[in-house]
C-alpha positions in Angstrom: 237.5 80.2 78.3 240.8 78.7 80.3 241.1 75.8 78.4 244.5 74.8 76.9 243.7 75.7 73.0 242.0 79.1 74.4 245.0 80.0 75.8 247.3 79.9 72.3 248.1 82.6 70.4 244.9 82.2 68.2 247.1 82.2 64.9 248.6 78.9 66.2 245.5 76.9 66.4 244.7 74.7 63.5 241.3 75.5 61.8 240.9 72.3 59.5 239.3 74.0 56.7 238.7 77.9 57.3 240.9 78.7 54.1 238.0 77.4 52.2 236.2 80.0 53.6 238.9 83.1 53.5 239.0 82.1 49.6 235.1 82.3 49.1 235.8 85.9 50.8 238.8 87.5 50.7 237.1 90.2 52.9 236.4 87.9 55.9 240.6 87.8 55.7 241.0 90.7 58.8 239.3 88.2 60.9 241.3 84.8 60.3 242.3 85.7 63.7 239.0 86.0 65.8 237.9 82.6 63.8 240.1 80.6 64.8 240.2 82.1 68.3 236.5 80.8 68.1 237.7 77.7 67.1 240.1 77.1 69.6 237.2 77.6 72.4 235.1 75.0 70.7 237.8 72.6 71.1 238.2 73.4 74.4 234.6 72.7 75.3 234.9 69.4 73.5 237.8 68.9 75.5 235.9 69.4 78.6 233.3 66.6 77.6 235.9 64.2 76.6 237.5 65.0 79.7 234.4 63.9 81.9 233.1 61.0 79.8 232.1 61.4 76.0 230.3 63.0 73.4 227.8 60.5 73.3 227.0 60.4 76.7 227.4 63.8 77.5 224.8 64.5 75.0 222.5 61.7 76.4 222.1 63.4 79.6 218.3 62.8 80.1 219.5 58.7 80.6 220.5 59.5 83.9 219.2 63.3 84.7 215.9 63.0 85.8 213.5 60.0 87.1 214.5 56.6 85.6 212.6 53.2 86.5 215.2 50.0 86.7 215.0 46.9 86.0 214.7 45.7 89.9 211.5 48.1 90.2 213.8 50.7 92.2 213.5 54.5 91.0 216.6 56.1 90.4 216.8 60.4 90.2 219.5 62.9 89.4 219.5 66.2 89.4 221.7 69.5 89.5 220.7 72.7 91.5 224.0 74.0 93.1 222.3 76.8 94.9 220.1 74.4 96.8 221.0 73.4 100.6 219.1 69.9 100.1 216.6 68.3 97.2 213.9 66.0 98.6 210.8 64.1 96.0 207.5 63.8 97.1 204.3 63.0 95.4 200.7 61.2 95.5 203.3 58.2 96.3 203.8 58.8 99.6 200.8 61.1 100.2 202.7 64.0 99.7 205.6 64.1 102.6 208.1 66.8 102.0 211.0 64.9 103.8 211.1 61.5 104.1 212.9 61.3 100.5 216.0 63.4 100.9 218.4 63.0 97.8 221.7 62.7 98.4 224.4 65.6 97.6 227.4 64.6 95.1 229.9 66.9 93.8 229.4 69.8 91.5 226.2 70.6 92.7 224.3 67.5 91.7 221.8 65.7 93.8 220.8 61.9 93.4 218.2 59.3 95.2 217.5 55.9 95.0 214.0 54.7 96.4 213.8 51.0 96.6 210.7 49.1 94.8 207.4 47.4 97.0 208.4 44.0 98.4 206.7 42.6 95.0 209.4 44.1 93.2 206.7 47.1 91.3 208.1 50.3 91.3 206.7 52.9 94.3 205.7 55.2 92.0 203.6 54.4 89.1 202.8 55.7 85.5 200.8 58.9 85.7 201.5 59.9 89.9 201.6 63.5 90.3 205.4 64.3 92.2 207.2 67.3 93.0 210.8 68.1 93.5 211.3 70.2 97.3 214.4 72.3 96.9 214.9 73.7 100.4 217.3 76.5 100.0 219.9 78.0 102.1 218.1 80.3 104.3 215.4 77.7 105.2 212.6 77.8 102.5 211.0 74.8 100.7 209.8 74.9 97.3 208.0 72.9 94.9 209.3 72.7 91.5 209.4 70.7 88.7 211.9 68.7 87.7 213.8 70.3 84.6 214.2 67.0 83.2 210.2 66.1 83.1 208.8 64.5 80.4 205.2 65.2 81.1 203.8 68.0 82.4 199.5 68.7 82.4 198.1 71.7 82.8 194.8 71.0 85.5 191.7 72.5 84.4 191.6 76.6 84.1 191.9 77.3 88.0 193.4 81.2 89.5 196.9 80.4 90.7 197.3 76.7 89.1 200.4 76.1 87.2 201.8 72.4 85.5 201.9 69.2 87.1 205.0 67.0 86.6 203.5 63.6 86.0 205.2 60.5 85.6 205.4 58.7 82.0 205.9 55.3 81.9 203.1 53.4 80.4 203.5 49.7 80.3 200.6 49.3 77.8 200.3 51.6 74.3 203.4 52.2 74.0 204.1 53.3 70.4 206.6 52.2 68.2 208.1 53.3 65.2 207.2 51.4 62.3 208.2 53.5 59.2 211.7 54.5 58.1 213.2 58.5 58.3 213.0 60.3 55.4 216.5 61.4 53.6 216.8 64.6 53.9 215.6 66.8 50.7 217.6 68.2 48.6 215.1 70.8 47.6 213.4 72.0 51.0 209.5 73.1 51.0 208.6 73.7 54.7 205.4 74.1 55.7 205.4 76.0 58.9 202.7 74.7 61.1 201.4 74.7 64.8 199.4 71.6 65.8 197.0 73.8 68.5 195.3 75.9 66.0 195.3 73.5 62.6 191.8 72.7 63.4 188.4 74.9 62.2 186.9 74.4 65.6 187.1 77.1 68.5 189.6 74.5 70.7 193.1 73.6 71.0 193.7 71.4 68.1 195.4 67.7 68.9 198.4 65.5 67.6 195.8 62.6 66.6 193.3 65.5 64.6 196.9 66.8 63.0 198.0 63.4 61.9 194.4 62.7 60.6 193.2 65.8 59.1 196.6 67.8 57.9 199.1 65.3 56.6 197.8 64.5 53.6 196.4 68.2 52.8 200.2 69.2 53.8 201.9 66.2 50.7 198.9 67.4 48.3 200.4 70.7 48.1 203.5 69.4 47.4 205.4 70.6 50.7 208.3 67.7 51.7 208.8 69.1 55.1 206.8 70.6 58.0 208.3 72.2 61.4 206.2 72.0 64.2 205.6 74.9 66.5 204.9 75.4 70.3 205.7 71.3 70.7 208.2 72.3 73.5 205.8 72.9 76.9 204.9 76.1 77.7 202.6 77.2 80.0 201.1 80.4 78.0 199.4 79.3 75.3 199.6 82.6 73.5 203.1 82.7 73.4 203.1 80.8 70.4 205.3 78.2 72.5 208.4 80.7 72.4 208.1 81.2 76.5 209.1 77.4 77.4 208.2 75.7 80.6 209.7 72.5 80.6 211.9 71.6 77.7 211.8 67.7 77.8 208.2 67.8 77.7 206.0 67.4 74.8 203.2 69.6 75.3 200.6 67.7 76.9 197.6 70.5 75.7 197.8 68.9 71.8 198.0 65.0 73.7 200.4 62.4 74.8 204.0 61.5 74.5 202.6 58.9 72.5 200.5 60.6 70.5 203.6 62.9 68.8 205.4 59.9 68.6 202.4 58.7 65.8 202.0 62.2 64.0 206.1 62.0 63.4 205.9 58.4 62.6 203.1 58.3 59.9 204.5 61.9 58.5 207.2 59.6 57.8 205.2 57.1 56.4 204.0 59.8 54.0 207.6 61.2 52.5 207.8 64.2 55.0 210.9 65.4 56.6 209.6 66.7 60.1 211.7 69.2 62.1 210.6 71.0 65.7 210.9 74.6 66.2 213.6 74.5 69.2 213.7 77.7 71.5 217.3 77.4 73.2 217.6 81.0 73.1 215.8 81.9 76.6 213.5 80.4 78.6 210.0 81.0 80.6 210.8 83.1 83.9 208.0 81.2 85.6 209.2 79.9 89.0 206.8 77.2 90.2 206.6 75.8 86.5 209.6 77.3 84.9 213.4 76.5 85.1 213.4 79.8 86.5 215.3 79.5 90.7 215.0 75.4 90.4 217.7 75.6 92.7 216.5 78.9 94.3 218.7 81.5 93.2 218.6 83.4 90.4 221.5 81.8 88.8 221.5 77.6 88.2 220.8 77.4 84.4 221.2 81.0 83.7 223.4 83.6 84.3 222.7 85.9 87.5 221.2 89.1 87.4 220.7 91.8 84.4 222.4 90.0 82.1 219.9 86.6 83.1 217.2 88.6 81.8 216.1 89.7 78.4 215.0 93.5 78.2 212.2 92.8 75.7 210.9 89.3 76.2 210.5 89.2 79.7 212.3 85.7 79.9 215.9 84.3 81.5 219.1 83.6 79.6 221.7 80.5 79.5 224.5 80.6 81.1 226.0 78.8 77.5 229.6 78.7 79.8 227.9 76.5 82.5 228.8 72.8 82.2 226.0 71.6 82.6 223.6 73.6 81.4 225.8 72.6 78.2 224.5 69.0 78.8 220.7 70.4 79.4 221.2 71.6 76.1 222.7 69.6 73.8 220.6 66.5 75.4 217.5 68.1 74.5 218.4 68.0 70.9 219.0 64.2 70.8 216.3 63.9 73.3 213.4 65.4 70.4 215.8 63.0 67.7 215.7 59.4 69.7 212.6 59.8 71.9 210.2 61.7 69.1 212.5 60.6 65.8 212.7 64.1 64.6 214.5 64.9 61.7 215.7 68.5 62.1 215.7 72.0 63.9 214.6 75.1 63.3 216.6 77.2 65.8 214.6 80.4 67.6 215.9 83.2 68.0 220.1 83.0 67.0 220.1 86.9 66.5 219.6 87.0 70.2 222.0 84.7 71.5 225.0 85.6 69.2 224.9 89.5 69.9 224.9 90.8 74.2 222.4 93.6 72.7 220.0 90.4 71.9 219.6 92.6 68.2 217.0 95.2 70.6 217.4 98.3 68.6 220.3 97.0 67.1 220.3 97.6 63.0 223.2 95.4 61.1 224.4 97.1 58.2 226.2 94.6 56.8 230.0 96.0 57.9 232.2 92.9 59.1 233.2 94.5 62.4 229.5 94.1 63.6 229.9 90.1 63.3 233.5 89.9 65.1 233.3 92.5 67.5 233.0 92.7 71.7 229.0 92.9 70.7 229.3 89.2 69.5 228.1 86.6 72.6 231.1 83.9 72.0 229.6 81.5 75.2 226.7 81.4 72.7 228.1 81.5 69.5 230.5 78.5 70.6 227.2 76.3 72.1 225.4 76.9 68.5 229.2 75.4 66.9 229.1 72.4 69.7 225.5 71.8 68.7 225.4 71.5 65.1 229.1 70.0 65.5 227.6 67.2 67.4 223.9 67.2 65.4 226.0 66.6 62.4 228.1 64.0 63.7 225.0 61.7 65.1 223.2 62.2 63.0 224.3 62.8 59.0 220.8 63.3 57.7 219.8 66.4 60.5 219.2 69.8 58.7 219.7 72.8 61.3 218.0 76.4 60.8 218.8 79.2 62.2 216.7 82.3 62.9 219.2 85.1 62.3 218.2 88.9 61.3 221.6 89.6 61.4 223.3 87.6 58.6 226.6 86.7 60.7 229.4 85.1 58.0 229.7 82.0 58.0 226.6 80.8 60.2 225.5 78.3 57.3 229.1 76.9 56.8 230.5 74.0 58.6 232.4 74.1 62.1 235.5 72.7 60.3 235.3 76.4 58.1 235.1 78.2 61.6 231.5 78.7 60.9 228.2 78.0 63.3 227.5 74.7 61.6 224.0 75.6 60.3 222.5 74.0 57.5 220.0 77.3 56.4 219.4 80.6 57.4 216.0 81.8 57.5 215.8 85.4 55.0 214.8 87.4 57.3 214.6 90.8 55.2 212.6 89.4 52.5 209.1 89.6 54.2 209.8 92.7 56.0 210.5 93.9 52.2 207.0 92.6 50.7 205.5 93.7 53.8 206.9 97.1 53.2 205.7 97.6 50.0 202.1 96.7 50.6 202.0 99.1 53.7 203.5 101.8 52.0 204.6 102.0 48.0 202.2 102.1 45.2 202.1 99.9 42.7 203.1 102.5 40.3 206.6 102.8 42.2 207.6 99.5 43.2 211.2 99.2 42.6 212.5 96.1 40.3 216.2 96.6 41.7 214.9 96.4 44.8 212.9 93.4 45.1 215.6 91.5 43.2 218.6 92.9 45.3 216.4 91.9 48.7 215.3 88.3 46.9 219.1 88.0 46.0 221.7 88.9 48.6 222.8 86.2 50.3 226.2 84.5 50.8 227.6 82.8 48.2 227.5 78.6 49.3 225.4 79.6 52.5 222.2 78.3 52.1 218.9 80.1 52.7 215.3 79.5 53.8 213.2 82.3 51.4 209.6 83.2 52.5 207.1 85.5 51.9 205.8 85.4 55.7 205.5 83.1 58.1 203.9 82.9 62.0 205.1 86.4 62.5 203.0 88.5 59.8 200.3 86.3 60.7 199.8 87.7 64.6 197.6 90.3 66.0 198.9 93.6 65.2 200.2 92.8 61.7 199.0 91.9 58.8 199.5 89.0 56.1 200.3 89.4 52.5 196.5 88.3 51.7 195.5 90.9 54.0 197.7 93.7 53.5 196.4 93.5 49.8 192.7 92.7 50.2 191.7 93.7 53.5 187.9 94.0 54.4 187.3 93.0 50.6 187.7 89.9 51.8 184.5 89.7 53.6 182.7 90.7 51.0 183.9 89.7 47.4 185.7 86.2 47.6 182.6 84.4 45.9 183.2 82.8 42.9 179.8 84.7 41.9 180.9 87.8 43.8 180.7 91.3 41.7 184.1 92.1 39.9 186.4 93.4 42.3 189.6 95.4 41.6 190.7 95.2 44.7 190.4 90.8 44.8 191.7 90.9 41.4 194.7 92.9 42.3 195.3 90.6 45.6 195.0 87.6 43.9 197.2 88.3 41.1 200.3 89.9 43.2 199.5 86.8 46.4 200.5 84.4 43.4 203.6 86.4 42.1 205.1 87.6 45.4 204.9 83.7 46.2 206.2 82.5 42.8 209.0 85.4 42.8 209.8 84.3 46.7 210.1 80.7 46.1 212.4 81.1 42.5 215.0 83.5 43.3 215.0 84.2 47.4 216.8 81.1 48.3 217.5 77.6 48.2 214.4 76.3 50.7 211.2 77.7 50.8 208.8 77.8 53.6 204.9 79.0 54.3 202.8 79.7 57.7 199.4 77.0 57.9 197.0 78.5 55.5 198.9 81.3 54.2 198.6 79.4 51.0 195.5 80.0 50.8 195.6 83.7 51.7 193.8 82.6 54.8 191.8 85.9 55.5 192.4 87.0 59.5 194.9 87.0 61.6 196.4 85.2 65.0 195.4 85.5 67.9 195.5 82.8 70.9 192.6 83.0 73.8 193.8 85.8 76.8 192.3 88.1 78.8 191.9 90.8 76.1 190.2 89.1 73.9 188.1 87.4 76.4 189.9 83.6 76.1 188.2 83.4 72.3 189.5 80.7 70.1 188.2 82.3 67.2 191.0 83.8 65.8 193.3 80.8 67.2 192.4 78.2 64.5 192.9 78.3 60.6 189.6 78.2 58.4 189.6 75.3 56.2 185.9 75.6 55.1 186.7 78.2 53.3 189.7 76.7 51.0 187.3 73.8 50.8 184.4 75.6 49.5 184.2 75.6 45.6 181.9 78.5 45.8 184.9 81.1 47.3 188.0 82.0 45.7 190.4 81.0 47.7 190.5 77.9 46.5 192.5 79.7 43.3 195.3 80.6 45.4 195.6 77.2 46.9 195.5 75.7 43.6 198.6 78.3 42.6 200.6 77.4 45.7 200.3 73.4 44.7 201.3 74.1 40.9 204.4 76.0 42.5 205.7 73.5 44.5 205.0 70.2 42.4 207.0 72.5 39.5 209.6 72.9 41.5 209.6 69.0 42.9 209.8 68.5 39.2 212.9 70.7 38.0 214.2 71.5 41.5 215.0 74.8 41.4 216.1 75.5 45.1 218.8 73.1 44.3 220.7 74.7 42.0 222.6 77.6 41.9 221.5 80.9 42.0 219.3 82.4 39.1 221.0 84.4 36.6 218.5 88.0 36.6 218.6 89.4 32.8 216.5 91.9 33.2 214.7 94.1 36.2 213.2 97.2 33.9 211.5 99.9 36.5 209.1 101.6 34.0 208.3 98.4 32.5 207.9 96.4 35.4 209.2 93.6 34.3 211.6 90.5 35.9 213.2 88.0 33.9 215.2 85.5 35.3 216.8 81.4 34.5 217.3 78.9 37.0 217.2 75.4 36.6 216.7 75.1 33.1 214.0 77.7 33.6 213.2 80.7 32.3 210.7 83.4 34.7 209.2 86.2 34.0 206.8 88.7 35.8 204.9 91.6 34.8 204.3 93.8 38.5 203.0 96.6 35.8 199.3 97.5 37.7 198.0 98.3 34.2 200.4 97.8 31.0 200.3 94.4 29.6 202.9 93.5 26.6 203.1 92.2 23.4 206.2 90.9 21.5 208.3 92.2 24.6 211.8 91.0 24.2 213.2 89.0 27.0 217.2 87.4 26.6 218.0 84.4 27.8 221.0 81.3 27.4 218.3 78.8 26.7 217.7 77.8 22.5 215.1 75.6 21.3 211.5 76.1 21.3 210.1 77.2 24.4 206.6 76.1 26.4 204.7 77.7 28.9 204.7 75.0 32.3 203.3 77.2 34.8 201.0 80.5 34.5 199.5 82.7 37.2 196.8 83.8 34.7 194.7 80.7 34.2 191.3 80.6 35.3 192.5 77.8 37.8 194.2 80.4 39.5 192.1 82.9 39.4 193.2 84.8 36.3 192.1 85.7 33.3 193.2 83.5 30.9 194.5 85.5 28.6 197.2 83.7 27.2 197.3 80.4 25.5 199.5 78.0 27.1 199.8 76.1 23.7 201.6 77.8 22.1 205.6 77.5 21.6 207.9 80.1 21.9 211.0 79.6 19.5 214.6 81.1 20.8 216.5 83.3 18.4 220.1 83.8 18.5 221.4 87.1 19.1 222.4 88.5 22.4 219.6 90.3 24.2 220.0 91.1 28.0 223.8 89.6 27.7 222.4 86.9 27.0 223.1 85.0 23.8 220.0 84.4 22.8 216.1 85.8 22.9 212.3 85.5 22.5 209.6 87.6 22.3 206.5 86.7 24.2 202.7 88.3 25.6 203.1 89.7 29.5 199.3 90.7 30.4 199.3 92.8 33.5 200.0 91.3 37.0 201.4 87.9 35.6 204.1 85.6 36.1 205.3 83.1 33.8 207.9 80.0 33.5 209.1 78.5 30.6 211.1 75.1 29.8 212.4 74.0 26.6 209.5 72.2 24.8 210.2 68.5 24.1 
């Protein structure tokens, strides 16, 4: 990295706290050294800002990068493409002439212009003018591109060959502002993954204004605290579920305006809900005339140059995380979503990509240390993930960060000061592809107990983990969702409430409930769901393209059907609300991690406490217990508070939730105490101490 802590003998430099995290691990010991070698190049990139100006500013780029309207009615604009030979701005202002506003070069490859207001003091150019940035490069060519600082970008009507149009924001009328306070962040984390464009039943793109309207309060009455918004960066596919971004400043203009976000986040707010985007900093769009792609035409600007610009399976272009001020691009998007939009938190795309040079392409982690401080590891990247949560933290105390990590890198969810990434939560990766796994291929019969639990329980002690039973990605074309895995083309036929007895339905319904339940109580210490997978919404994704004819139909979630008291879904839905007001109510996700007394393969059977709790499930396709004996550190009386079998759900009812259950001492399970209580098949249970 060159800079003066970089260049230490990495056992000399100072990591505030990273015996903390040696003493959580004694294993992580061998590698004192390449953590605080880490460490030493994150102070040498905050170095390099403090050198230039500040944090603050540094991280407030989009206040001078970009186009800015002053006080005076002149237009000010900054920008950096170091591979151009000279910038120019045209636009329906001056009835689009490509040269007579040339910016002016400055060092380091940034380019700035000044264009003086009308003799009545207005600005030239006015809200909503279409303009274009002409980068003329250095063997003669001029091309249009859009500013990477643009705020608003439309998409014309469907035309062969037409890409975005930067447009200038600055209304002087309906402006919004923020009326209601941020929400603290919670301690225990329900997320409800959603994406405004198809939380509508109609065949359209759904809007900002129908989400705040229609979704908000459906989203509280389930009893989710938090929802993280997809595809909000711009993007000019549609289908790729925003994670091919156009223009990273830019709220996507297909869901509405600026203004229009600006309300949905403010009156989620006004409701309790903690709202955090979906950020995709881990590659970009490789568009050109839309894109960030040869803004300053080359190949290199924002990302790195050749082969290693370009990921092998995406088909998109890579950061150059070493570049100055592609730093700046970067960490002033952040603030930008957190003071322009009033955010509260990120969800961070794609981390298992940036922090390995393989991106994770065929790359299985077993879990051996050397694969997490190796020559594999992407430090450029790993050190602009540290510098990001460093400085997301700092600003602002009440941000929670995400990352999207397969790999389960050490230390990712502890703070910079530990040498860690600075993440708040790590999404559990390996827990759907486990559930998905035994649907697709493991009877009933021979689902492993050890299994499940060792998949819903290994994660790093003190670092903090999103659990889920799927989210966006088992809900695309070409996979499958729980609901469906289980029920399938039953669905179509038996999910009336007067429908004939179905094995199948019954079966789907009863494990949908438990694989959530079982998720939510011992994966983690947040829990997330996909929009409608509550409801075991019964097809899949898939957004309008050529092969499928540009259909919406399978781009939009089907809330007829949850709403209809005639169909069953309505059961499930009713589960997934019990579940999370429960767990609102004795917070589970906060505590520590449950203790497991019992996982019994040819019984079926798990039994677990948390939280003053006691769970238990029976996965048995066909035995149901009596009297089975289940240990447990809890004494007193004991009452049923939440059970998968009631007709409300679904079940059967076959157990009365009336009845106490009174603790007897003696050690059962290594536990010191035990009950005895009635598992019917394909039922989960949770107990408190009866008051």
């Amino acid at each position: 990295m060159g800079g003066k802590h970089s260049k230490m003998d990495p056992m000399d430099v100072e990591v505030p706290e990273l015996q903390k995290q040696l003493d959580r691990d004694s294993y992580l010991k061998p590698y004192e050294r390449e953590f605080k070698r880490r460490y030493a190049c994150f102070l040498d990139y905050l170095e390099r800002v403090k050198d230039e100006s500040n944090l603050e500013s540094f991280t407030t780029g989009y206040k001078t990068f970009g186009l800015h309207f002053n006080n005076d009615g002149s237009v000010y604009c900054l920008e950096w493409a170091p591979g151009a030979k000279q910038l120019y701005l045209t636009g329906d202002f001056n009835n689009w002439n490509r040269e007579n506003y040339p910016y002016k070069k400055l060092e380091y490859g940034k380019w700035e212009l000044t264009i003086p207001p009308n003799s009545d003091g207005t600005p030239i150019i006015k809200h909503l003018s279409e303009i274009k940035i002409v980068v003329e490069s250095h063997h003669g060519e001029k091309m249009d591109r859009i500013s990477p600082w643009a705020t608003y970008v439309v998409q014309p009507p469907r035309e062969e060959g037409v890409t975005f149009k930067q447009k200038v924001w600055n209304p002087s009328d309906h402006v919004y502002q923020f009326k209601y306070p941020k929400v603290p962040k919670p301690s225990s984390l329900r997320i409800y993954e959603c994406h405004v464009g198809i939380a509508t039943s109609e065949y359209k793109v759904g809007t900002y204004q129908e989400f705040k309207d229609n979704m908000l309060d459906r989203i509280l009455e389930l009893g989710y605290n938090a929802i993280q918004i997809m595809a909000i960066m711009e993007h000019a596919y549609y289908a790729s579920f925003g994670y091919q971004v156009t223009s990273f400043y830019a709220a996507s203009s297909r869901f509405g305006t600026p203004e229009d976000l600006k309300e949905l986040v403010d009156v989620a707010h006004s409701k309790g809900l903690y709202v955090m985007l979906d950020v995709v900093h881990s590659h970009a769009s490789k568009n050109v005339l839309d894109g960030l792609n040869q803004f300053d035409s080359t190949d290199a600007g924002y990302f790195h140059s050749g082969p290693k610009g370009s990921h092998p399976l995406w088909d998109s272009r890579l950061f150059n995380y070493s570049e100055y001020e592609v730093l700046r691009f970067l960490l002033s998007n952040l603030r930008w979503y957190i003071e322009e939009y009033n955010f509260d938190g990120f969800r961070f795309d794609g981390v298992t990509s940036m922090l390995y040079h393989s991106r994770g392409a065929g790359q299985g982690f077993s879990g051996h240390y050397d694969e997490y401080f190796g020559l594999n590891v992407d430090s450029d990247a790993l050190i602009y993930l540290m510098l990001a949560n460093y400085m997301l933290h700092k600003f602002y105390p009440n941000c929670i960060t995400i990352a999207e990590d397969v790999s389960g890198m050490p230390a990712s969810c502890r703070p910079v000061s530990e040498g860690g990434l600075g993440f708040d939560y790590r999404l559990g990766m390996a827990i759907p592809d486990m559930w998905i796994k035994l649907l697709k291929e493991v009877k009933d019969d021979d689902w492993n107990m050890g299994n499940i639990v060792h998949t819903l329980t290994n994660r790093r002690w003190m670092e903090k983990t999103v659990s889920y039973a799927e989210s966006h990605d088992q809900a695309l074309v070409g996979d499958k969702t729980v609901a469906f895995w289980l029920m399938d083309k039953e669905m179509y036929t038996h999910m009336a409430v007067s429908s004939d007895p179905s094995l199948i339905i019954d079966r789907g319904i009863a494990l949908h409930k438990m694989i959530r339940l079982i998720t939510n109580s011992l994966g983690g210490e947040a829990y997330l769901n996909f929009i409608g997978n509550e409801f075991g919404h019964p097809e899949w994704l898939d957004f309008p393209r050529d092969g499928n004819q540009s259909s919406y139909h399978y781009a939009r979630r089907q809330w007829n059907l949850v709403d209809d008291e005639s169909l069953k879904y309505k059961f499930l839905n009713n589960f997934d609300k019990s579940m999370n007001h429960l767990e609102n109510k004795y917070g589970w996700l906060n505590d520590n991690p449950a203790y497991v007394s019992l996982k019994h393969e040819d019984d079926k059977i798990i039994a677990f406490e948390r939280a003053g709790l006691l769970f238990v499930f029976n996965f048995h396709p066909t035995k149901s217990f009596t009297d089975y004996k289940i240990g447990l550190n809890l004494s007193g009386p004991l009452k049923i508070v939440l059970n998968s079998d009631n007709s409300e759900y679904g079940g059967h009812s076959r157990i009365d939730n009336n009845i106490t259950y009174p603790t007897i001492n003696g050690d059962w399970s290594g536990r010191q105490n035990h009950t005895f209580l009635y598992l019917p098949t394909r039922t989960a249970l949770v107990f408190s101490m009866s008051n």
